[in-house]
C-alpha positions as CSV (number, residue, x, y, z in Angstrom):
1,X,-72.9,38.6,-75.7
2,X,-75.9,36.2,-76.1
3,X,-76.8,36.3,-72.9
4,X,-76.3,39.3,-71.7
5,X,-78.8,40.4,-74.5
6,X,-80.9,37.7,-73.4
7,X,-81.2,38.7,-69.9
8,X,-82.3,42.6,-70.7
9,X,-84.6,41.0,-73.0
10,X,-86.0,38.0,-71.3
11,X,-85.4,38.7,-67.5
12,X,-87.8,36.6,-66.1
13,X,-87.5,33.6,-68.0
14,X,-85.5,30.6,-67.0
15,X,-82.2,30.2,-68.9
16,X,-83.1,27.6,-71.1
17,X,-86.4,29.6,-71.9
18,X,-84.3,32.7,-72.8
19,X,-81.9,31.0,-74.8
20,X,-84.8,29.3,-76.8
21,X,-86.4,32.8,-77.2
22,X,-82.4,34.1,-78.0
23,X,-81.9,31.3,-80.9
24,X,-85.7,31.8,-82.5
25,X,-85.3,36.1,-82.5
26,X,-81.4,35.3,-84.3
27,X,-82.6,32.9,-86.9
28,X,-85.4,35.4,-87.7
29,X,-83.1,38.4,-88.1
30,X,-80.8,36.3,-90.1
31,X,-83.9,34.7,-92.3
32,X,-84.8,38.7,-92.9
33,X,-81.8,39.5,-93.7
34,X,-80.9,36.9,-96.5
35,X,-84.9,37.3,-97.9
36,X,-84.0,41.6,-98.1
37,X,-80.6,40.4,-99.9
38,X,-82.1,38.2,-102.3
39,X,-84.8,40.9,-103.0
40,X,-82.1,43.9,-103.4
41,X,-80.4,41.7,-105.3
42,X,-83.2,41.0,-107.6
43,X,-84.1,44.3,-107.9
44,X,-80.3,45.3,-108.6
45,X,-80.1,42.7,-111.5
46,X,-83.3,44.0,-112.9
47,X,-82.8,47.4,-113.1
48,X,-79.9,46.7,-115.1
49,X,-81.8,44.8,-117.7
């Protein structure tokens, strides 16, 4: 699935370029995603207080 997302996103990019540009856009998601869960969490455990 990587790479198929990679190539609609990327086309013109040499494979190793597009899977550079596929691993840097996943661990950004994943960073946001953990930072928003930490937050919502926060927010969750402070609201309760």
């Amino acid at each position: 699935m990587t790479l198929s997302l990679g190539k609609l996103l990327y086309p013109n990019l040499q494979p190793d370029q597009r899977q550079r540009e596929m691993h840097v856009l996943l661990t950004t998601l994943l960073t946001g995603l953990i930072t928003a869960g930490i937050i919502a969490l926060v927010m969750i455990v402070m609201g309760k207080k």
